[in-house]
C-alpha positions in Angstrom: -104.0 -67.7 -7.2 -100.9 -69.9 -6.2 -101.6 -72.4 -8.4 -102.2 -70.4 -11.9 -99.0 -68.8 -10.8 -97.1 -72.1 -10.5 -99.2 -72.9 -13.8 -97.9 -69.7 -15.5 -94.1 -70.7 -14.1 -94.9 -74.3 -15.4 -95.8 -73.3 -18.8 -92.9 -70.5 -18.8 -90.1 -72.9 -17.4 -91.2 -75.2 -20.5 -91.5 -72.4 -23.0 -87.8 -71.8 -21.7 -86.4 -75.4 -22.2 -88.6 -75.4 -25.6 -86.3 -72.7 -26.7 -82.9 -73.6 -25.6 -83.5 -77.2 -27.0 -84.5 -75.2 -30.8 -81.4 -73.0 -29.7 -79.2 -76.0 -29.5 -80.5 -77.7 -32.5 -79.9 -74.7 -34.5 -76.3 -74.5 -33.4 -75.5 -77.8 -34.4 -77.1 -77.2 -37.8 -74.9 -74.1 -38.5 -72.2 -76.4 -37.6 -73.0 -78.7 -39.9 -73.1 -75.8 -42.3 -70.4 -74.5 -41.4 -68.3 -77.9 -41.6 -69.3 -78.3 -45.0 -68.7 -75.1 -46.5 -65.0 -75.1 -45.3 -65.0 -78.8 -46.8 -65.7 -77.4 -49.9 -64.0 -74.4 -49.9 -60.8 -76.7 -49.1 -61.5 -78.6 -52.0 -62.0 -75.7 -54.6 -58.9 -73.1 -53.1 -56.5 -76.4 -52.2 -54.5 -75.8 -55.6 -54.6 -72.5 -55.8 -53.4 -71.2 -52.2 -51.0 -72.3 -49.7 -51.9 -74.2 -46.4 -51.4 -71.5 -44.1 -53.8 -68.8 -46.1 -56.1 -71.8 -46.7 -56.6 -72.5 -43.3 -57.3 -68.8 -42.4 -60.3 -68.7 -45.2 -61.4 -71.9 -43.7 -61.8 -70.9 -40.1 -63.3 -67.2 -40.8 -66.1 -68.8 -43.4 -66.6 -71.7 -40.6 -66.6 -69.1 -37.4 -68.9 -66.6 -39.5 -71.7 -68.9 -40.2 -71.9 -70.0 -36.6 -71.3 -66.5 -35.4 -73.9 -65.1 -37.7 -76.6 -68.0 -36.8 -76.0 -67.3 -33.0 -76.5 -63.5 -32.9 -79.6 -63.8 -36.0 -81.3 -67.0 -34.7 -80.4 -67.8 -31.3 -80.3 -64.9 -29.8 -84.1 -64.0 -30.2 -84.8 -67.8 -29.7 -83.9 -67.4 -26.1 -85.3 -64.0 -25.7 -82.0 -61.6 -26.4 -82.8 -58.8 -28.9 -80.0 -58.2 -31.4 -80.6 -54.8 -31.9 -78.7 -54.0 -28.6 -75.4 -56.0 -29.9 -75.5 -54.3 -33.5 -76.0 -50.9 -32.1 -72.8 -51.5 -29.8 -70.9 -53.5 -32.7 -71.4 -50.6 -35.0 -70.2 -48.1 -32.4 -67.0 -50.3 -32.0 -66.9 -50.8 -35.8 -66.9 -47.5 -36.6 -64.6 -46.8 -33.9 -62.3 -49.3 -35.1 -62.7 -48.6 -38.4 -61.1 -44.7 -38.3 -58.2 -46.2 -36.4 -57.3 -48.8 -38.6 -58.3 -48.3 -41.8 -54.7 -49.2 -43.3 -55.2 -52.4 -41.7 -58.6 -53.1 -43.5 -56.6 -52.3 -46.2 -53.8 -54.5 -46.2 -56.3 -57.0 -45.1 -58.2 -56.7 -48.2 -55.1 -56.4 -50.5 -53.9 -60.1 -49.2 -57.0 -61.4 -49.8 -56.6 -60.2 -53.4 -53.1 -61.5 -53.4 -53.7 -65.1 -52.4 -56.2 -65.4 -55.1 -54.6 -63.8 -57.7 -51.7 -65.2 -56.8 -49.0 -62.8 -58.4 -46.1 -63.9 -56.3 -45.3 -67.1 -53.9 -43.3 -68.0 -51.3 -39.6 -68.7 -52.9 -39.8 -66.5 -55.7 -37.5 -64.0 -57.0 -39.3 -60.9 -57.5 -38.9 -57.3 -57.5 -41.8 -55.3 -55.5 -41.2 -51.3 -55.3 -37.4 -51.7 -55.9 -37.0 -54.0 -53.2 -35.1 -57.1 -55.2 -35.5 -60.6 -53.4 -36.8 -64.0 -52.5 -40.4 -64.1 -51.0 -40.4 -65.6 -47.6 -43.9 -64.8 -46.2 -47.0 -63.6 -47.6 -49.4 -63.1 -44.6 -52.8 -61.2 -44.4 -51.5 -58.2 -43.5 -47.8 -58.2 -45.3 -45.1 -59.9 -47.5 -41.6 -60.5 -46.3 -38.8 -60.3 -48.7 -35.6 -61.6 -47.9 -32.7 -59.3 -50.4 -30.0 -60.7 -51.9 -28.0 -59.1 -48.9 -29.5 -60.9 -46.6 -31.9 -58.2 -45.3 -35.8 -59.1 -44.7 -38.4 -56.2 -45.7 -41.2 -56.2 -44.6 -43.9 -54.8 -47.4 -47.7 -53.8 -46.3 -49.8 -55.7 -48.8 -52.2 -52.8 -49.9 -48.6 -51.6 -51.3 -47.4 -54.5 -52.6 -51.1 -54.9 -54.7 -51.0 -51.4 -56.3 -47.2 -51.5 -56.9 -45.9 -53.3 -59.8 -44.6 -56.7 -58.9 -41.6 -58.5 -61.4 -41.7 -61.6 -60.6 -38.3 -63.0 -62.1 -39.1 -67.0 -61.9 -42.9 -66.8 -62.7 -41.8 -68.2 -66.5 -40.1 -71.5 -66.4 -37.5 -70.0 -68.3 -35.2 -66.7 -68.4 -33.0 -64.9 -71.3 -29.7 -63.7 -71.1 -27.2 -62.2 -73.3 -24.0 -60.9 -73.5 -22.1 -59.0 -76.1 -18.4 -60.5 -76.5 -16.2 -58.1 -78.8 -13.3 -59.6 -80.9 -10.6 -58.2 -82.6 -11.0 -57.0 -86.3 -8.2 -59.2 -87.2 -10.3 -62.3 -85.5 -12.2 -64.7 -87.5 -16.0 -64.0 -86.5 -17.4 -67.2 -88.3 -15.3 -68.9 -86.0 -15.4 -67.2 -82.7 -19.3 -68.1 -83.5 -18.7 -71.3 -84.1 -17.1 -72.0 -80.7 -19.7 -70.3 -79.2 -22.2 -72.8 -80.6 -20.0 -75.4 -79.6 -20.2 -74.2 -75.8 -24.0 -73.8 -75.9 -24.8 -77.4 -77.6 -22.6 -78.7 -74.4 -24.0 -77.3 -71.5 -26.9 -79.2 -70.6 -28.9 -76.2 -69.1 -29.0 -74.0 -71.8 -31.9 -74.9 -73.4 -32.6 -76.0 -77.2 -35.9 -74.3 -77.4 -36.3 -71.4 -77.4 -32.9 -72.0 -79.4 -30.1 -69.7 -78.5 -28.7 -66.6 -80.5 -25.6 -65.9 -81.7 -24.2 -63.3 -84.2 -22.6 -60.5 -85.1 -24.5 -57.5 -83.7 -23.4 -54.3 -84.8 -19.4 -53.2 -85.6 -17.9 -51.3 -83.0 -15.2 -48.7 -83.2 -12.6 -51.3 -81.4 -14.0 -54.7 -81.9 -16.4 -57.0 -83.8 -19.5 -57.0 -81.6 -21.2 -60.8 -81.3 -24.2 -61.1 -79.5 -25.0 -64.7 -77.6 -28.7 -65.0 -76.0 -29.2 -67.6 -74.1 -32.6 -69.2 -72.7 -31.9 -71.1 -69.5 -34.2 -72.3 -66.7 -35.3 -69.7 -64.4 -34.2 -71.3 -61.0 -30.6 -71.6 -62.4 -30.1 -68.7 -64.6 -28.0 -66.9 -62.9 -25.1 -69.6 -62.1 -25.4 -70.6 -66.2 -24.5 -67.0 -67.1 -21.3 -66.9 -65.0 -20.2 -70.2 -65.7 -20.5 -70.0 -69.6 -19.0 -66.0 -69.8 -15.8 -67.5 -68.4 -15.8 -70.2 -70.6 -16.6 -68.5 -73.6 -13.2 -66.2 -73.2 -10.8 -69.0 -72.2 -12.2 -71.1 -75.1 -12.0 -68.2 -77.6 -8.3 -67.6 -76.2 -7.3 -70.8 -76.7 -8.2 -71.0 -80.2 -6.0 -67.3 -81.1 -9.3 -65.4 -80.7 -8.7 -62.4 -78.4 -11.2 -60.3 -76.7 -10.6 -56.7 -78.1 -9.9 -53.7 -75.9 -10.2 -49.8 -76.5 -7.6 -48.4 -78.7 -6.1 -45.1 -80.0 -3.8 -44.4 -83.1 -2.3 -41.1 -82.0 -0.7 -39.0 -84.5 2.1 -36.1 -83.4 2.7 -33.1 -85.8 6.5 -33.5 -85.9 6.7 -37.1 -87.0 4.6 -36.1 -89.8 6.4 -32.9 -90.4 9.9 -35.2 -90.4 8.2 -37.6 -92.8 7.1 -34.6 -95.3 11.2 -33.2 -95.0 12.4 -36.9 -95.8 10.2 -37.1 -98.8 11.1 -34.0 -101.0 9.1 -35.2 -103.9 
């Protein structure tokens, strides 16, 4: 009797090692996996991602084949029924899942976004009216820093169904303006110095090759139209810089930027005339 019990505890204390050695040697193959698939996940996503979102893809495929191997493999190995844990972890997931279901959404959405890739950090962009440079783009939300200096913070399940301008996504950007000269002006030549200003500033590009022209004849002034390509990170300084330049050089040459004006007739001056004028 005492010894087929200690035969029975023999054979069950070695059943018991049997299986926490497979246990173990199961482990450190889903590490293995596990290692590998996040090597070449790095190597696919590394170009089209940043660090910080590639790391987070990294960690959850490399923590989900271990975690899945323990609960699918190990667990009955040493005797643990799963059931138990996926009828708990389906409580809590439903559970969690009514309370947060914006957050599963937002979640998903920034997945979307760092693979699609619409916007990235240091961008201009313009996302549901709110104009600014792109700070952060997290899991959860995107940051945008306004031109006043305010940071917004955008959930990212609104920020994928919203549309999304994103003002620096082209290398280059096209501005005009429309500079109106007197009738009494020479147009060829207010164009010609408008040329002249182009072909020197080095950031306005070549090609696409600017625009200038007469656009339309307005009821005060000789309407010219200038569009200028320029590149997108420096756009805005160009456009400033060459306005001012175009009216002091215009000036300089007798060219004068029109202004609104009225040629008012009074009844008695005409009256007078007709009496001075008998025939």
């Amino acid at each position: 009797m005492i010894i087929s019990q200690a035969t029975e505890v023999f054979f069950a204390s070695g059943e018991l090692i049997i299986n926490i050695v497979t246990a173990v040697v199961v482990l450190m193959l889903s590490v293995f996996v596990g290692k590998i698939l996040a090597l070449y996940l790095k190597r696919s996503l590394k170009e089209k991602m940043g660090k910080s979102h590639l790391d987070i893809i990294l960690k959850a495929s490399y923590y989900g084949i271990v975690t899945i191997t323990v609960v699918f493999i190990i667990l009955p190995i040493l005797g643990v029924a799963p059931s138990s844990l996926l009828v708990a972890g389906s409580i809590l997931g439903l559970v969690i899942g009514f309370a947060s279901q914006s957050i599963v959404g937002n979640l998903i959405s920034g997945l979307f976004l760092i693979f699609e890739r619409p916007i990235k950090l240091g961008n201009q962009v313009n996302i549901d009216g709110n104009v600014g440079i792109v700070e952060d783009i997290s899991l959860i939300s995107t940051i945008i820093r306004t031109f006043d200096g305010l940071y917004v913070r955008i959930p990212n399940e609104k920020v994928f169904t919203t549309t999304i301008t994103n003002y620096v996504a082209n290398v280059a950007r096209r501005f005009e303006y429309v500079v109106g000269i007197r009738y009494s002006d020479d147009a060829d030549q207010a164009i010609a110095i408008i040329k002249d200003l182009l072909e020197e500033n080095s950031f306005a590009l070549k090609n696409p090759a600017p625009g200038v022209f007469v656009d339309n004849l307005g009821d005060n002034s000789v309407n010219i139209s200038v569009k200028i390509w320029a590149p997108s990170t420096d756009w805005y300084a160009i456009k400033t810089e060459l306005l001012w330049k175009i009216k002091k050089t215009l000036e300089e040459n007798g060219i004068e930027i029109a202004f609104p004006q009225r040629v008012v007739w009074f009844a008695n001056e005409q009256k007078d005339q007709q009496d001075a004028d008998p025939d």
